[in-house]
Residue frames relative to the residue before (quaternion, step in Angstrom):
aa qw qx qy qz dx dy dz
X 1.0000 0.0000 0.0000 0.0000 0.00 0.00 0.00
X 0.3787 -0.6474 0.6367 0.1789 3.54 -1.26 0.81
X 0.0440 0.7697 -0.6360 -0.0323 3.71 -0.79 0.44
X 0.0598 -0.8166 0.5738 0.0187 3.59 -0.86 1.03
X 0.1771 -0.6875 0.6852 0.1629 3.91 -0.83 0.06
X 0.3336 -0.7304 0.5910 0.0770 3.58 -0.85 1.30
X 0.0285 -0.6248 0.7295 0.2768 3.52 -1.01 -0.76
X 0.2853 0.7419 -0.5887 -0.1469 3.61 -0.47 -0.57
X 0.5620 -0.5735 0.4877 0.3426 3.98 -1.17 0.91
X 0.7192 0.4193 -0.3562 0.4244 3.23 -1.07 0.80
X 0.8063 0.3686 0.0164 0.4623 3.23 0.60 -1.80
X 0.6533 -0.5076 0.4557 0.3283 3.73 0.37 -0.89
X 0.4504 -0.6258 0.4006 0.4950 3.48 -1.05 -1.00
X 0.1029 -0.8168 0.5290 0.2060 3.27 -0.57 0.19
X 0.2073 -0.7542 0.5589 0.2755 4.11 -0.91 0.31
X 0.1258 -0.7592 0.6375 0.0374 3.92 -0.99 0.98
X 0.1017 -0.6203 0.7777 -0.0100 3.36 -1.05 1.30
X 0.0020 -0.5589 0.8291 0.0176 2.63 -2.07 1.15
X 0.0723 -0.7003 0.7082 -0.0521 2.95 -2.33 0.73
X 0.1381 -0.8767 0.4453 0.1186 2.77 0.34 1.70
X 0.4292 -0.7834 0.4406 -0.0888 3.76 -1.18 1.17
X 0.0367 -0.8572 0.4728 0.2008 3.63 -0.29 0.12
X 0.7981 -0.2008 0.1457 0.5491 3.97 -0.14 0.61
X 0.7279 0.5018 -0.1989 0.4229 3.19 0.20 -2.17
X 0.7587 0.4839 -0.0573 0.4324 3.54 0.64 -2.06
X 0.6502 0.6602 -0.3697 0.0688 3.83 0.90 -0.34
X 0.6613 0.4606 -0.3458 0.4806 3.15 1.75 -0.14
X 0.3897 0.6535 -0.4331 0.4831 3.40 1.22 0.07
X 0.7309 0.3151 -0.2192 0.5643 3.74 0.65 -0.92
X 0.4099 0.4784 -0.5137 0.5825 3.76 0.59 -0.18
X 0.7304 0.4476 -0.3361 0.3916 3.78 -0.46 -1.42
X 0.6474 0.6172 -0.2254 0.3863 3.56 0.96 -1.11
X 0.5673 0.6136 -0.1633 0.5243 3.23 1.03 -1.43
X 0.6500 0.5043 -0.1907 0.5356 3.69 0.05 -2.04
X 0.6240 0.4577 -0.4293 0.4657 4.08 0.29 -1.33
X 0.6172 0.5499 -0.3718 0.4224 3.49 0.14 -1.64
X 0.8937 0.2555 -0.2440 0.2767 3.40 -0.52 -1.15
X 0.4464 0.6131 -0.3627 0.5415 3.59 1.61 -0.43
X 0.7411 0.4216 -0.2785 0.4421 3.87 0.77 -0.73
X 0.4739 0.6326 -0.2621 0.5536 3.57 1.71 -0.89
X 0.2941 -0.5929 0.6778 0.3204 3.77 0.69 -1.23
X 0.3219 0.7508 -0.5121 0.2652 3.54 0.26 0.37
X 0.0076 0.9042 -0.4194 0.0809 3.71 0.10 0.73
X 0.8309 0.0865 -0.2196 0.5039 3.34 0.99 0.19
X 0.2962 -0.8024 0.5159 0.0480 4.10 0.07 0.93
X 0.3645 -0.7796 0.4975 0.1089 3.49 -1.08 0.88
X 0.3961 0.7848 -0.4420 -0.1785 3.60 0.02 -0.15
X 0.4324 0.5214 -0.6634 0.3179 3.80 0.25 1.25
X 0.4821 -0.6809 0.4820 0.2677 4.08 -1.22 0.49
X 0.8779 -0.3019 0.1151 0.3535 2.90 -1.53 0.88
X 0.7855 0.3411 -0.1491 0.4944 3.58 0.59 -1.42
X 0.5489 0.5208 -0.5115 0.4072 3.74 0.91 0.63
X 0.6446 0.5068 -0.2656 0.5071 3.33 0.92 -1.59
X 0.7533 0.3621 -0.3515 0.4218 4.25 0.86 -0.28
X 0.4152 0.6289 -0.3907 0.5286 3.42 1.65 0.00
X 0.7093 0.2833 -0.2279 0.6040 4.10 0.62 -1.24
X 0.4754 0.5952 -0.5386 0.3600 3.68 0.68 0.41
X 0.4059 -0.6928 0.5017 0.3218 3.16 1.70 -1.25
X 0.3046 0.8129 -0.3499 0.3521 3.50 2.01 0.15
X 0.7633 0.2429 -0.0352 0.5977 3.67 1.10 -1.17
X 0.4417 -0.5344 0.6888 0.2119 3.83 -1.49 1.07
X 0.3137 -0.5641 0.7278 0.2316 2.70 -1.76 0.30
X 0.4592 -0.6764 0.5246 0.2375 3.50 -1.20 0.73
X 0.6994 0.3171 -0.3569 0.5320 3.48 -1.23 1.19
């Protein structure tokens, strides 16, 4: 597993595991993943990227 810790302005920090997976193996790593953060105490999980969650911030206009 890869484990990163963001920071990003605006938003906060955020931590991103990856586990990279081939077909056969992907829910096995999902399960893997889910374990990790259930053992972390992790309790609430993001899954839209950086430039959505600063878009509903209201960070960016829309042109026109």
């Amino acid at each position: 597993m890869k484990i990163s810790v963001d920071e990003v302005t605006h938003l906060g920090s955020f931590m991103e595991i990856e586990k990279f997976a081939d077909e056969e193996s992907f829910e096995k790593s999902k399960q893997d993943i889910f374990g990790l953060l259930q053992q972390l105490g992790v309790k609430e999980t993001v899954k839209k990227d950086y430039l959505e969650l600063l878009w509903e911030k209201g960070l960016f206009k829309k042109d026109g």
